[in-house]
C-alpha positions, 0 to 999 in steps of 0.5 A, a space after each residue: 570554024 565554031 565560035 565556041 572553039 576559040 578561048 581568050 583566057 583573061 590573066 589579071 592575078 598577081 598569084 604566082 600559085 593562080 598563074 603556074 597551077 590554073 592559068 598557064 595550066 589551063 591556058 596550055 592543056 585547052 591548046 595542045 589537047 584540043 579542047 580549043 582550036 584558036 587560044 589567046 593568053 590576055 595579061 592585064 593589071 597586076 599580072 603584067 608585072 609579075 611576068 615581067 619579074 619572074 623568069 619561070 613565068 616567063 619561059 613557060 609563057 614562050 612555051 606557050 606562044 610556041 605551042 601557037 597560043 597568042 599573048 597579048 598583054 595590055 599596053 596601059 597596065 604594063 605603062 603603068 607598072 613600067 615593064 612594057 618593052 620587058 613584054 615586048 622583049 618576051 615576043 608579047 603583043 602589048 597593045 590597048 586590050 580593050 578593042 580587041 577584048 570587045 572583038 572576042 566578046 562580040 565574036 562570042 569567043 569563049 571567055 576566061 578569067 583569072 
């Protein structure tokens, strides 16, 4: 597979608007349309918070995982917002994202933030 064939989208804005109308755009259209072939959905800092807290968000990020996009949300910022095991309950990976960030950078992942 090509490197440039895989995508980690970075999620990081407490925005509802950035979350519904760029992110999770995005993050699907790159899926279910081709544009990537291996795509991962990386809440970190403020977004883990508002997922946790708002339903929409949340049925339209199992939507994702349906569709067969990876969510992982990073362990310390969901600790720390007090809202790990509302991920964990969602399906999400909540682990530490630091190693595995620097995995898809050294992988030459295509990266994305928001």
């Amino acid at each position: 597979m090509k490197n440039s064939e895989k995508l980690a989208v970075i999620w990081s804005s407490r925005d509802k608007d950035v979350a519904e109308k760029v992110v999770l755009m995005y993050t699907q259209g790159a899926k279910m349309k081709g544009w990537f072939t291996d795509v991962v959905l990386i809440v970190w800092g403020p977004s883990t918070k508002l997922l946790a807290e708002d339903a929409g968000l949340q049925e339209k990020v199992k939507g994702l995982m349906k569709s067969g996009i990876k969510v992982q949300a990073c362990s310390v910022c969901a600790g720390e917002y007090g809202v790990a095991e509302d991920l964990e309950q969602l399906g999400i990976e909540v682990v530490p994202m630091g190693e595995p960030l620097t995995g898809y950078l050294k992988e030459d992942w295509k990266v994305l933030s928001f």
